[in-house]
C-alpha positions in Angstrom: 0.8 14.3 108.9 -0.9 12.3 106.5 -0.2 8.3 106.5 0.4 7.3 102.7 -0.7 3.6 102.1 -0.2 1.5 99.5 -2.0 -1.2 97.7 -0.3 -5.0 97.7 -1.1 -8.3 96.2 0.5 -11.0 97.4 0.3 -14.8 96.3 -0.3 -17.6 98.8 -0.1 -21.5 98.4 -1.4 -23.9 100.3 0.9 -27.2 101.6 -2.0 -29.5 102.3 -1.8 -28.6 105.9 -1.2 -24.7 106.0 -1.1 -21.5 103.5 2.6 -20.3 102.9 3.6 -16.8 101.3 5.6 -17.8 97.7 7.4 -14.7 97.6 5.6 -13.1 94.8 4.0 -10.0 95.7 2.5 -6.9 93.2 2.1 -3.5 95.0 0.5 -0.5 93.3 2.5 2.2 92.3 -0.5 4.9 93.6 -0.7 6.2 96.9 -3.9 6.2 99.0 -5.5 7.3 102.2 -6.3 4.2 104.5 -10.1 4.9 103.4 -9.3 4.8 99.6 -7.2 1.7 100.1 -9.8 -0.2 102.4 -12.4 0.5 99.0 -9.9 -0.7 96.7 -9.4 -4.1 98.3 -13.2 -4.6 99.1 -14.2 -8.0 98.3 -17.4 -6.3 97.0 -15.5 -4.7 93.7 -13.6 -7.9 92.4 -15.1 -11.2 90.8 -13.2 -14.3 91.3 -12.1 -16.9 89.4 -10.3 -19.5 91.7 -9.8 -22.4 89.9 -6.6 -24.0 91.6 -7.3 -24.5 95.0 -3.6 -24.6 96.0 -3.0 -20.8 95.4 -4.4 -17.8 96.2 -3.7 -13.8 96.1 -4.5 -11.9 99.3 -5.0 -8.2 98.7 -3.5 -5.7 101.6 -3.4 -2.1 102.6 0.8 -1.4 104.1 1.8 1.7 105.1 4.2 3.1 102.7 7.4 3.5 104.9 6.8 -0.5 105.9 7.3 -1.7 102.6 
């Protein structure tokens, strides 16, 4: 069988001493292979604009029946 992953985006802060998950996440309503998914979130296809250095997003590849 198949493992269906999907694609997640979640945002992180940073405390001054250590990066903290703020609850918000986004997660892709497409389903990949583990392949498609790896492409997706390859650092290579995105341009970044990081202007706050307290946040971040971090982009992940979960197994559909874990989320």
């Amino acid at each position: 069988m198949m493992k269906i992953y999907l694609l997640l985006i979640s945002v992180w802060g940073y405390n001054g001493t250590q990066w903290e998950y703020t609850g918000n996440q986004y997660v892709m309503k497409e389903y990949f292979t583990f392949e498609e998914c790896q492409e997706l979130i390859n650092e290579d296809n995105w341009k970044k604009n990081e202007n706050n250095l307290f946040y971040t997003v971090q982009f992940d590849c979960v197994l559909e029946d874990s989320y």
